[in-house]
VODO-647675 format. One record per residue (C-alpha): residue in three letters; residue number from 1; x, y, z. Coordinates in steps of 0.2 Angstrom, whole numbers, plus 2048, in hexadecimal, padded with zeros to 3 digits. Example, Ala and Ser with C-alpha at 12.3 -4.5 7.8 and 13.67 -1.06 7.14 Angstrom:
+-----+-----+-----+-----+-----+
!   r !   k !   x !   y !   z !
+-----+-----+-----+-----+-----+
! Ala !   1 ! 83E ! 7EA ! 827 !
! Ser !   2 ! 844 ! 7FB ! 824 !
+-----+-----+-----+-----+-----+
! end
This chain:
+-----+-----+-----+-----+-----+
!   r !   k !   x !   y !   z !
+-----+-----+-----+-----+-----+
! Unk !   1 ! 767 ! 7F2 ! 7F9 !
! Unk !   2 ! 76C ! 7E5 ! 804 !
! Unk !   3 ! 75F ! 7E8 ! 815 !
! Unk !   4 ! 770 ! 7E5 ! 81D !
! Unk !   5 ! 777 ! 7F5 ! 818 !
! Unk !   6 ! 769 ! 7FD ! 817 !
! Unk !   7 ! 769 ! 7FD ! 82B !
! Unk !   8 ! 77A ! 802 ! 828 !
! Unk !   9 ! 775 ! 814 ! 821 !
! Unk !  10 ! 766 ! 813 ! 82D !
! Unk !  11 ! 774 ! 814 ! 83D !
! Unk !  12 ! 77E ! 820 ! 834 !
! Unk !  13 ! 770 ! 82D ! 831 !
! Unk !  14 ! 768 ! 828 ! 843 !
! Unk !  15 ! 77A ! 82F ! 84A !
! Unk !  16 ! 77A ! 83E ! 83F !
! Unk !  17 ! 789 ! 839 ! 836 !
! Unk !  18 ! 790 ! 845 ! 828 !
! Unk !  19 ! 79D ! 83C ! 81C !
! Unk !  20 ! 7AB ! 846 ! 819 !
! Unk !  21 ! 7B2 ! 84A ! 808 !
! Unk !  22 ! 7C2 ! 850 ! 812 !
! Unk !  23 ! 7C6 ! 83D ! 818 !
! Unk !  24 ! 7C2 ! 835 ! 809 !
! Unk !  25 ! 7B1 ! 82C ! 80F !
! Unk !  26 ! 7AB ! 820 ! 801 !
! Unk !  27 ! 7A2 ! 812 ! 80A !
! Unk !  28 ! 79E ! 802 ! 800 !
! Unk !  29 ! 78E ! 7FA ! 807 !
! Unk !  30 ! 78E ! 7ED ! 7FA !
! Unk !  31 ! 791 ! 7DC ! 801 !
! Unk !  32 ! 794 ! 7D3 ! 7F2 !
! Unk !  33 ! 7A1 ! 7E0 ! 7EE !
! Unk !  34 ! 7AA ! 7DF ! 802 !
! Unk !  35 ! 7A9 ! 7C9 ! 7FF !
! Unk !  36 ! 7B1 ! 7CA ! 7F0 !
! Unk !  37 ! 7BE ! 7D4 ! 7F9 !
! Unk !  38 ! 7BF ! 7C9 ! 807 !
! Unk !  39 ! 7C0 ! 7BC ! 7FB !
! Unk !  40 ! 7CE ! 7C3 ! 7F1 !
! Unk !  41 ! 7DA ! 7C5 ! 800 !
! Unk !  42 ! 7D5 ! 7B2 ! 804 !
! Unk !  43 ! 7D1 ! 7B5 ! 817 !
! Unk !  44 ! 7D5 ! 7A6 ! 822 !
! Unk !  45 ! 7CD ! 7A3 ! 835 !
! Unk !  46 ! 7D8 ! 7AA ! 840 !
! Unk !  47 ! 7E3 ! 7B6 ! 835 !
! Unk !  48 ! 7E9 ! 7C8 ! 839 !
! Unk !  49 ! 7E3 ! 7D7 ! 82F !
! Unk !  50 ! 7E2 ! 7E7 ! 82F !
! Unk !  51 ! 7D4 ! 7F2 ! 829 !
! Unk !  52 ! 7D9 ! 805 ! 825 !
! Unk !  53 ! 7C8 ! 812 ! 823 !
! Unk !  54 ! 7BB ! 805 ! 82C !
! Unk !  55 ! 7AE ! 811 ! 828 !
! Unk !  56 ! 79F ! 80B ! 82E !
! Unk !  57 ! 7A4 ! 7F9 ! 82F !
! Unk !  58 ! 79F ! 7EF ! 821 !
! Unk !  59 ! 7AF ! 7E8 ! 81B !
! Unk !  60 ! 7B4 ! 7E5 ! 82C !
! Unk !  61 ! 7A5 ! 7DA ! 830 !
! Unk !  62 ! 7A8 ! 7D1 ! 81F !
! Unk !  63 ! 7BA ! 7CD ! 826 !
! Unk !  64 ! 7B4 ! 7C9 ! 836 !
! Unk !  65 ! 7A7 ! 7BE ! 832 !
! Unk !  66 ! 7B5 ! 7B3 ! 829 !
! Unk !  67 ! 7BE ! 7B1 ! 839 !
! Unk !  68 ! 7CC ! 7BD ! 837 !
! Unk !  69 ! 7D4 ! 7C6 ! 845 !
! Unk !  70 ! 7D0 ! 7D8 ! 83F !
! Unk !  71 ! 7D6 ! 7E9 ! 846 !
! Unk !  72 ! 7CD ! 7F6 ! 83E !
! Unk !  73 ! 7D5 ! 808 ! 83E !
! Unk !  74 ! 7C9 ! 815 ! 83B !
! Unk !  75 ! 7CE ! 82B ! 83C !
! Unk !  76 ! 7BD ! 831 ! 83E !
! Unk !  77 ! 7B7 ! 833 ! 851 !
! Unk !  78 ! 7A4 ! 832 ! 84F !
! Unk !  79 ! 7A4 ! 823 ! 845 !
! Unk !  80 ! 7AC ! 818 ! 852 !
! Unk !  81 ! 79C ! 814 ! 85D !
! Unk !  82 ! 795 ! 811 ! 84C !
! Unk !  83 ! 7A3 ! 804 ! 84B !
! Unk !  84 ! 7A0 ! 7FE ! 85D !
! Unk !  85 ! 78F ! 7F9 ! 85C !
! Unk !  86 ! 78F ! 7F2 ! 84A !
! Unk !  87 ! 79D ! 7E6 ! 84C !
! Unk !  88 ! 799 ! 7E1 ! 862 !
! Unk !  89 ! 796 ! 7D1 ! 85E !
! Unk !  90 ! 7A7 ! 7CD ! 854 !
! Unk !  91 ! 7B6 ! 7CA ! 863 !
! Unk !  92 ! 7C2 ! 7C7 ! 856 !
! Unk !  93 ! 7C0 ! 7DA ! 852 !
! Unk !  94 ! 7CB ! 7E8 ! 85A !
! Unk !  95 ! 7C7 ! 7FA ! 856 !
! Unk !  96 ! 7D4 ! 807 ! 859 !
! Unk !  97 ! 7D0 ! 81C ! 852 !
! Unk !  98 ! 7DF ! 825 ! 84B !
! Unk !  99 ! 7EA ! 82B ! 83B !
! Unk ! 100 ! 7F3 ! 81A ! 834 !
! Unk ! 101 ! 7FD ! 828 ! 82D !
! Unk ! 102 ! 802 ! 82D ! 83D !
! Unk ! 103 ! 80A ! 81B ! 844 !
! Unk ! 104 ! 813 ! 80D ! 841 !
! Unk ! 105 ! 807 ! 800 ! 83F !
! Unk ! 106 ! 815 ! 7F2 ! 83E !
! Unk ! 107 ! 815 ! 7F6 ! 851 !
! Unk ! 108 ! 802 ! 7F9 ! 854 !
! Unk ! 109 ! 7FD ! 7E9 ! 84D !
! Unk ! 110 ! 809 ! 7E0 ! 85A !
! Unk ! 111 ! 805 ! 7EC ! 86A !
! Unk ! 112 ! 7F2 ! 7E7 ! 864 !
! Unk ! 113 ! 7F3 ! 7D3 ! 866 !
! Unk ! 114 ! 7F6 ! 7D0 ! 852 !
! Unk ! 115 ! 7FF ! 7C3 ! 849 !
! Unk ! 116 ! 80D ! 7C7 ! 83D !
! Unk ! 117 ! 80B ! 7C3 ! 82F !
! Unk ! 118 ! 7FB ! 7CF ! 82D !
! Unk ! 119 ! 7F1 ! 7D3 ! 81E !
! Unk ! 120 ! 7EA ! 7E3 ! 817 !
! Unk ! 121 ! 7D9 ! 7E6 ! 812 !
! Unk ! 122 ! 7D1 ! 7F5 ! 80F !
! Unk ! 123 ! 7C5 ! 801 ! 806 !
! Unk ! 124 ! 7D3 ! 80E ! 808 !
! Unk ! 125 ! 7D0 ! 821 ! 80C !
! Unk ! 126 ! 7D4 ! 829 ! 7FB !
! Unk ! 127 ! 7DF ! 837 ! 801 !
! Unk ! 128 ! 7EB ! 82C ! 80A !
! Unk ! 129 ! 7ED ! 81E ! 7FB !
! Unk ! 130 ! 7FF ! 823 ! 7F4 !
! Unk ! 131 ! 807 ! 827 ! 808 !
! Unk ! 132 ! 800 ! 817 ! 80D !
! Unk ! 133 ! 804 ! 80C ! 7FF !
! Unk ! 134 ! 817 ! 813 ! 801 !
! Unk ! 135 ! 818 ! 80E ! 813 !
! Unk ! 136 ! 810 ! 7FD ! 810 !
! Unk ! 137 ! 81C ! 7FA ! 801 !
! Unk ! 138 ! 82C ! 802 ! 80B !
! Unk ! 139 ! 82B ! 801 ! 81C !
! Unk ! 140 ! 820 ! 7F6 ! 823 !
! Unk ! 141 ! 827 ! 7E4 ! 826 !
! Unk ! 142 ! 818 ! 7DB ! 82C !
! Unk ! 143 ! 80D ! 7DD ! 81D !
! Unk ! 144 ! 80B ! 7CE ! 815 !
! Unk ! 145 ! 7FD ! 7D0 ! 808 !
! Unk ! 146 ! 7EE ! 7DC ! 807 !
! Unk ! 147 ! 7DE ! 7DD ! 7FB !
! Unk ! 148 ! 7DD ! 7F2 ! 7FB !
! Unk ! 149 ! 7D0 ! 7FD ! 7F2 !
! Unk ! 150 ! 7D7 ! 80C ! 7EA !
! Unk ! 151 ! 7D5 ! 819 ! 7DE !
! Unk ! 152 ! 7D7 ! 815 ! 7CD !
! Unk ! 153 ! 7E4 ! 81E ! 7C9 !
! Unk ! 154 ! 7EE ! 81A ! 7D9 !
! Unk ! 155 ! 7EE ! 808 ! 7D4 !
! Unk ! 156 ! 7F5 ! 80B ! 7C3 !
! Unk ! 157 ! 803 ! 813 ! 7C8 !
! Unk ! 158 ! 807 ! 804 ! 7D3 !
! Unk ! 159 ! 805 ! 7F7 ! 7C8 !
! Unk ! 160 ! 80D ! 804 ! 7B9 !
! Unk ! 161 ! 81E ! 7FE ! 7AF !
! Unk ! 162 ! 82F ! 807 ! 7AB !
! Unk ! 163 ! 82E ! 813 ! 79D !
! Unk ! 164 ! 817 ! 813 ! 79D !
! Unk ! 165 ! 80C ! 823 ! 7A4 !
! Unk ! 166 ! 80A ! 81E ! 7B4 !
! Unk ! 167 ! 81C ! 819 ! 7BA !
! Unk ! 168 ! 824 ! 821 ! 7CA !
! Unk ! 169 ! 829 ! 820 ! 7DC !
! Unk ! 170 ! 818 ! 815 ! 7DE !
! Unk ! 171 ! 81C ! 809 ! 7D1 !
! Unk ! 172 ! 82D ! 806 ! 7D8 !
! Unk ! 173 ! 828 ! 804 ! 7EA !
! Unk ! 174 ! 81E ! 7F6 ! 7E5 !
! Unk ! 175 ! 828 ! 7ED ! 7DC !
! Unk ! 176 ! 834 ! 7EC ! 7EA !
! Unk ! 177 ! 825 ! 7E6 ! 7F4 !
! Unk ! 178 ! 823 ! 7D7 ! 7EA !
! Unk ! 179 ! 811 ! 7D5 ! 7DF !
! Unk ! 180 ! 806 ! 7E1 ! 7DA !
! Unk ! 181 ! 7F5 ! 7E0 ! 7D0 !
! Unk ! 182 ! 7E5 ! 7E8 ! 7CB !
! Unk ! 183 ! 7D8 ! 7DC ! 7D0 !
! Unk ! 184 ! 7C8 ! 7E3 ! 7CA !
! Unk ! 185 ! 7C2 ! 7F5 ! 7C9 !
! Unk ! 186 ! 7B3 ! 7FF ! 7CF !
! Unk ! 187 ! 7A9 ! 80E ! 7C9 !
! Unk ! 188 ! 7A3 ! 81B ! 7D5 !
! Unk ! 189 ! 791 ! 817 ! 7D7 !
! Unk ! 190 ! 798 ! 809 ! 7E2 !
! Unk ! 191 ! 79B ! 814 ! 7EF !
! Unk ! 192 ! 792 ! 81F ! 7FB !
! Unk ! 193 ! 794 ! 82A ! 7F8 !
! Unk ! 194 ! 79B ! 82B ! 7E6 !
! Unk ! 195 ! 7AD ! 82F ! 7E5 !
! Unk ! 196 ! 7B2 ! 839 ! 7D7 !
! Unk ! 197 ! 7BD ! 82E ! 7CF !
! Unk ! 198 ! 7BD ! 81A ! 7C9 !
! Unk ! 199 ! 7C5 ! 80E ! 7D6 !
! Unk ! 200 ! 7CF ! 7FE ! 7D6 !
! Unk ! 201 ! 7D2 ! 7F0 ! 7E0 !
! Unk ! 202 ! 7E4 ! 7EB ! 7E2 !
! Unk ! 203 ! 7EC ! 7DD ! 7E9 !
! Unk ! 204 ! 7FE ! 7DD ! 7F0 !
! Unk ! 205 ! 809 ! 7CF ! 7F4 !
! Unk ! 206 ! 81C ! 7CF ! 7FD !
! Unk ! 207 ! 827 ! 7C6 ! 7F5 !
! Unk ! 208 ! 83A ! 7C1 ! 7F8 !
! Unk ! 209 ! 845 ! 7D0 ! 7F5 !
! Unk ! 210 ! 852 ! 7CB ! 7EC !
! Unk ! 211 ! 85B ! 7D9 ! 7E6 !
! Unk ! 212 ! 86C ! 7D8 ! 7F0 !
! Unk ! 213 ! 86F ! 7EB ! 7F4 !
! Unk ! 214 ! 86E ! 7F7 ! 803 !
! Unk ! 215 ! 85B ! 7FC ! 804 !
! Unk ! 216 ! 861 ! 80F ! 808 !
! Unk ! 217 ! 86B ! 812 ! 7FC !
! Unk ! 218 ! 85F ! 80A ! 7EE !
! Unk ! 219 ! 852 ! 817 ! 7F5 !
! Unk ! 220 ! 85E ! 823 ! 7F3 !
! Unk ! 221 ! 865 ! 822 ! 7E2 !
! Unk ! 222 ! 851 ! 81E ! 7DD !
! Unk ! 223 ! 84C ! 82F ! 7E3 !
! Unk ! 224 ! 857 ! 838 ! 7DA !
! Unk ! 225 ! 856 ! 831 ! 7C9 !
! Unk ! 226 ! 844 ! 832 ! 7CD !
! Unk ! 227 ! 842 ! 845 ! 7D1 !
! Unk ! 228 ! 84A ! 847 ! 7BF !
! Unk ! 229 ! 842 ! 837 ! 7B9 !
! Unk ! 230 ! 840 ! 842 ! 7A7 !
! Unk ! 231 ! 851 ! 845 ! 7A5 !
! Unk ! 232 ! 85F ! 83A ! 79E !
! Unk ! 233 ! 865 ! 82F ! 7AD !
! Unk ! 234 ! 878 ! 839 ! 7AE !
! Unk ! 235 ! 870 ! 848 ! 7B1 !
! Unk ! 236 ! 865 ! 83F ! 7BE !
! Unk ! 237 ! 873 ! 838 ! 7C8 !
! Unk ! 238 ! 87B ! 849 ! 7C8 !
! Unk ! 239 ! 86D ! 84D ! 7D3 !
! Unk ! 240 ! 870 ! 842 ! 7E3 !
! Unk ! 241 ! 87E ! 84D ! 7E8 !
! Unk ! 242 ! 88A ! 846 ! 7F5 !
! Unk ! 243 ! 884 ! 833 ! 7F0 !
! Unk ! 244 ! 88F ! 82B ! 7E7 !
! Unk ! 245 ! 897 ! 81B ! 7E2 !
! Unk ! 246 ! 8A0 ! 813 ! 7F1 !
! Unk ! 247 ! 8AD ! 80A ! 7E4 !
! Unk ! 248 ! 8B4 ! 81B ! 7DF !
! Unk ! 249 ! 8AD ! 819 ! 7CE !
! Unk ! 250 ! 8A6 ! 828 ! 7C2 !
! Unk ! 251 ! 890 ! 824 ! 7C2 !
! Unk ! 252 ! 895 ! 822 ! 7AD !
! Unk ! 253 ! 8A1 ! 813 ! 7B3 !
! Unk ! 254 ! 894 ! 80D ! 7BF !
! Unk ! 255 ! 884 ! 80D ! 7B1 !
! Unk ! 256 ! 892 ! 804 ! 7A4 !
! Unk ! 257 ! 897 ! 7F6 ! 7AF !
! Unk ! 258 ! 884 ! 7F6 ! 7B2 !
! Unk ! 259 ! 880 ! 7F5 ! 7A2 !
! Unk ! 260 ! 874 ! 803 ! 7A1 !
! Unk ! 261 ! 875 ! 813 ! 798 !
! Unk ! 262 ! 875 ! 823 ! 7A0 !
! Unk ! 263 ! 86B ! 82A ! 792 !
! Unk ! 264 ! 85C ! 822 ! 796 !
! Unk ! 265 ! 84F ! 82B ! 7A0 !
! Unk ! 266 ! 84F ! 827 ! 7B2 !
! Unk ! 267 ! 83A ! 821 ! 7AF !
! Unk ! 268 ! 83E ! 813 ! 7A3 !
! Unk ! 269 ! 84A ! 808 ! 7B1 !
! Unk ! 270 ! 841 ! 7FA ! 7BA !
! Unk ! 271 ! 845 ! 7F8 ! 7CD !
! Unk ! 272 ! 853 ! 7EA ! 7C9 !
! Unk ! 273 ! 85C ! 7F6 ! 7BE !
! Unk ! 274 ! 85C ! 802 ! 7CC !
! Unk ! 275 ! 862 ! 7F6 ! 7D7 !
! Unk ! 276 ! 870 ! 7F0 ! 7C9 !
! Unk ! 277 ! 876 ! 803 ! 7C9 !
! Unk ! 278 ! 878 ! 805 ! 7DB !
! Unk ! 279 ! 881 ! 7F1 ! 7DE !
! Unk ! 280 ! 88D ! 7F8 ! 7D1 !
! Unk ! 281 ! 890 ! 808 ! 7DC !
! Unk ! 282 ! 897 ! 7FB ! 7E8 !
! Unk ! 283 ! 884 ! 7FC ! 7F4 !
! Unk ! 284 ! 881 ! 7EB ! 7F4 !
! Unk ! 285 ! 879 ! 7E3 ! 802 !
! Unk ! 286 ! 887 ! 7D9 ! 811 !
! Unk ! 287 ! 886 ! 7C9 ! 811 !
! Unk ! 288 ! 882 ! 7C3 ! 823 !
! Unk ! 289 ! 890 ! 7B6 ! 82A !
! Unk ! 290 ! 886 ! 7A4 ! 82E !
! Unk ! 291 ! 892 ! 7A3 ! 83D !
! Unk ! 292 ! 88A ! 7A5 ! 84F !
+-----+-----+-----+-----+-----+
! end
């Protein structure tokens, strides 16, 4: 081990400090692992990122010895001064305790001085993966890219295709995103302490969204066919209740002028079909007028 890190577990047992299954506290102390994820998310001098489950620091100070402007977010109380007095000597570095869960970070990143386009890059708490993977992918509009360490079976399901194992909600979110892929994986001794499971790294891009349809009502319809994603895709869309097709049109005259069957299963359509169903049901996005 690194004497670096080793002084790392030093601090931590010097302050008593208990990880807790409960958080999902696998710290990785290995530096070649935390360069080669610095490495993979390309950090520039000078860029925004933000750092979900800083743990005791070590990925941070990779980050921030690269010259990035780093807000590290961290839920555990009595590892902040842990925090504070490891990463004192980096001023690019702004620490800030709370449930990421619990905010909009779009908005804490630009109450905290950060620069939008920001990246995410993080060894993230287990237990929140999915959640915060679905906000990152749906919501937040500042995200540009992130490098993002996950559980195994987490990042399979984002990088999963119509119609395999793994395909779902997850899948669909990141697609809409842009790029998603599993860069490299990890087994559990890696960690301290070892998780249970194998981990992946992923790495996310945005890219354009092209789709042409209203964002809600794509949501909508997906959800449906979703919850029934086993079922034929009729019987799915007989779900969403008061949603129907704007043009007045039956959901089996939407899927023919879309071209798609409805006795497929609602888990074998990509996002663009999804989005061909619901342009066809008279959703598709306005076009904003180029006059001032």
């Amino acid at each position: 081990m690194n004497p670096k890190d080793q002084t790392v577990l030093d601090l931590l047992k010097a302050r008593k400090f208990k990880f807790k299954r409960q958080m999902g506290q696998n710290f990785i102390f290995n530096r070649w692992i935390l360069n080669q994820i610095a490495d993979y998310a390309d950090i520039q001098p000078g860029e925004s990122v933000v750092e979900v489950g800083a743990g005791a620091g070590t990925l941070t100070e990779v980050l921030a010895e690269r010259g990035a402007k780093v807000l590290a977010l961290e839920l555990d109380r009595s590892l902040m001064p842990v925090l504070q007095m490891r990463l004192k000597e980096f001023d690019s570095v702004q620490l800030l305790q709370g449930d990421v869960m619990a905010m909009d970070l779009d908005q804490v990143t630009c109450q905290m001085g950060l620069d939008w386009p920001y990246k995410i890059v993080s060894n993230l708490p287990y237990q929140i993966s999915t959640p915060f993977l679905t906000m990152v992918f749906r919501q937040l509009k500042g995200v540009s890219e992130g490098v993002i360490m996950v559980q195994k079976e987490v990042a399979l399901k984002v990088i999963a295709q119509p119609g395999t194992e793994h395909y779902g909600m997850l899948s669909l979110g990141a697609a809409w995103f842009g790029y998603a892929e599993i860069i490299c994986e990890l087994e559990p001794e890696y960690f301290t302490p070892a998780p249970p499971v194998d981990s992946a790294v992923l790495k996310i891009k945005r890219l354009p969204n092209r789709l042409g349809v209203e964002d809600r009502a794509l949501w909508t319809l997906i959800r449906g066919v979703m919850n029934q994603r086993r079922k034929n895709l009729l019987n799915g869309l007989k779900s969403l209740g008061g949603f129907v097709p704007r043009t007045g049109d039956s959901w089996p005259e939407v899927l023919e002028q879309a071209g798609i069957s409805g006795q497929v299963r609602g888990e074998t359509l990509s996002l663009e079909q999804f989005a061909a169903i619901v342009r066809m049901a008279g959703f598709a996005e306005e076009v904003q007028s180029a006059e001032a």
